[in-house]
C-alpha positions, 0 to 999 in steps of 0.5 A: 500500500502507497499512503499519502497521510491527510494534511488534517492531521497534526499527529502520528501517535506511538506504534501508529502504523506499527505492524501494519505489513501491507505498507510499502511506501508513506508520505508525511507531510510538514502539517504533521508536529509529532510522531511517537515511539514505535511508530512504523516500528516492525513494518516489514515490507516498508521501503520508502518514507517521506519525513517532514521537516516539521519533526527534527528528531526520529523518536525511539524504535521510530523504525526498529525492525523494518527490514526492507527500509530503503530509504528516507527523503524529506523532499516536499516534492514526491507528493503527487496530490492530496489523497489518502491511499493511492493506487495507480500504477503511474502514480506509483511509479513516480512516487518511487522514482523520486523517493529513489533519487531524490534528496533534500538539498537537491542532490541527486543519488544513482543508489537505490539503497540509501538513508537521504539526509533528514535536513533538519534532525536533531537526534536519532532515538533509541533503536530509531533504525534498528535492525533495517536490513536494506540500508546501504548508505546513510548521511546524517545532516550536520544538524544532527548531534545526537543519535542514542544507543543501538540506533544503527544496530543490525543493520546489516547491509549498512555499507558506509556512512557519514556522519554529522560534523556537529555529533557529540558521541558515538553512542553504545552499541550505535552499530553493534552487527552492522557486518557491511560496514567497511569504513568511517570517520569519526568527525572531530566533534565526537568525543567519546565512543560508547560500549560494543559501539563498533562490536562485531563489524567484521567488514570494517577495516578503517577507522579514523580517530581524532584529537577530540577522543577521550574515552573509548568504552568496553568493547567498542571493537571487539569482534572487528575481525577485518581490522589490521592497523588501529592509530590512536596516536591523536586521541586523548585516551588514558585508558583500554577498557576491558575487550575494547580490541578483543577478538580482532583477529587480524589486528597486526599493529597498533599505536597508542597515544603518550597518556596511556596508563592503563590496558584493562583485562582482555583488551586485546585477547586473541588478537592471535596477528597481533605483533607490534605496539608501543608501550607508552612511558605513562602505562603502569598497569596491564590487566589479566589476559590483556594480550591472551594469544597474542606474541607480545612481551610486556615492559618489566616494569608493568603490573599485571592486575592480579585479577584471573589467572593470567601472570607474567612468568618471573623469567620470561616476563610474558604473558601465560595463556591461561583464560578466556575471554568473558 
């Protein structure tokens, strides 16, 4: 079903449309000043929407579970007249010729599969595209400076994405399991990267990290078994937190910055490739099975928290690999 919402109407009410599997494509028009939680959530055969600029944020779980979303557009001219339910073939066909090429300042894409920017957005909300399986691409308007945890999440065919210059933090879990994702620049306006922001893309193979980083959080790359050089000279970070790389099997190398002091349990067990790192002068503590299955030596003159079973042998001073990964 094709559905243009009327102009009467000023509001989309929590899991407005929610399950409703006949919905293929949707029109909201700028009459429209509030949408609710859920609202298109689990649709499953949705492709195409129409946002208005009325609303700047996309609401929690706004399109969580719609597994053949293709693409968002916020440009006025996709409409073709003021009715409801439309349902002739050429109406159609023009309605999806322009939500496929058509974005809101005018560009125009040759992609099939991508997120348009939304131009006036502020936030994306928790879970907000969630498990969308057909995103390809998404650009996200430099308007935007917040997107809240797990709004990416699932995405499985997301390929690349660029993000707002003006976002504040890459939320936790933001693209846990997003498994096409190969590339991204974190804009220097983030500074910080949640926890499992980064878990199990294992297509990723580069990340660029600016000046601005201070904290990185609990496994934020754990799983990201494409990644072979990680650069964190420019960031600001003092500590690993625990699995931050763990499972990165084919990280090779790995620059810290100056102001480490501390790598956390596991932080980069089984990065079985793993051979180089600089240990900084500022490090003075490295956790249990920090470097499980890893052929690295540690510095003498740093402790290893006695918090499993891993120790440094009194001879060798490398690490003994007796644990797992938690």
């Amino acid at each position: 079903m094709y559905y243009i919402v009327p102009d009467s109407l000023t509001e989309l009410g929590d899991e407005h449309f929610a399950n409703n599997q006949i919905l293929i494509s949707v029109y909201i028009p700028d009459t429209i000043k509030k949408i609710g939680d859920g609202a298109f959530k689990d649709c499953f055969n949705l492709k195409f929407v129409r946002w208005p600029k009325s609303i700047i944020n996309i609401p929690h779980f706004c399109f969580h579970g719609c597994i053949r979303l293709e693409k968002i557009v916020n440009n006025p001219t996709i409409k073709t007249e003021q009715s409801t339910v439309i349902n002739d073939s050429e109406r159609r066909s023009s309605i999806n010729e322009s939500l496929s090429t058509v974005i809101n300042d005018g560009e125009r894409r040759s992609s099939p599969f991508s997120f348009a920017r939304i131009g006036i957005s502020s936030a994306f909300g928790f879970k907000s595209l969630n498990s969308c399986r057909m995103l390809k691409h998404v650009v996200i308007n430099n308007s935007v400076t917040e997107v809240q945890n797990e709004a990416f999440a699932y995405c499985s065919s997301l390929k690349s994405i660029k993000l707002s210059n003006n976002l504040r933090q890459i939320s936790n879990y933001m693209f846990d399991c997003c498994r096409q994702l190969e590339t991204i620049i974190i804009p220097k306006s983030v500074t910080s990267i949640g926890s499992f922001a980064f878990a199990n893309c294992s297509a990723l193979t580069k990340i660029v990290l600016t000046d601005s980083i201070v904290e990185i959080g609990e496994g934020a790359f754990i799983n990201c078994s494409a990644l072979e050089i990680i650069d964190l000279s420019e960031t600001k970070i003092s500590v690993i937190k625990w699995c931050t790389f763990s499972e990165c099997s084919s990280l090779k190398t790995i620059i810290l910055p100056n102001t480490i002091s501390t790598i956390q349990l596991e932080a980069f067990y089984n990065c079985k490739q793993l051979r180089k790192i600089n240990f900084p002068h500022m490090l003075t503590e490295i956790g249990t099975n920090a470097f499980y299955n890893c052929n690295i030596t540690i510095p003498k003159l740093v402790m290893i928290k006695p918090n499993s079973t891993t120790f440094i042998h009194p001879e060798t001073n490398v690490v003994e690999k007796t644990g797992c990964c938690g």
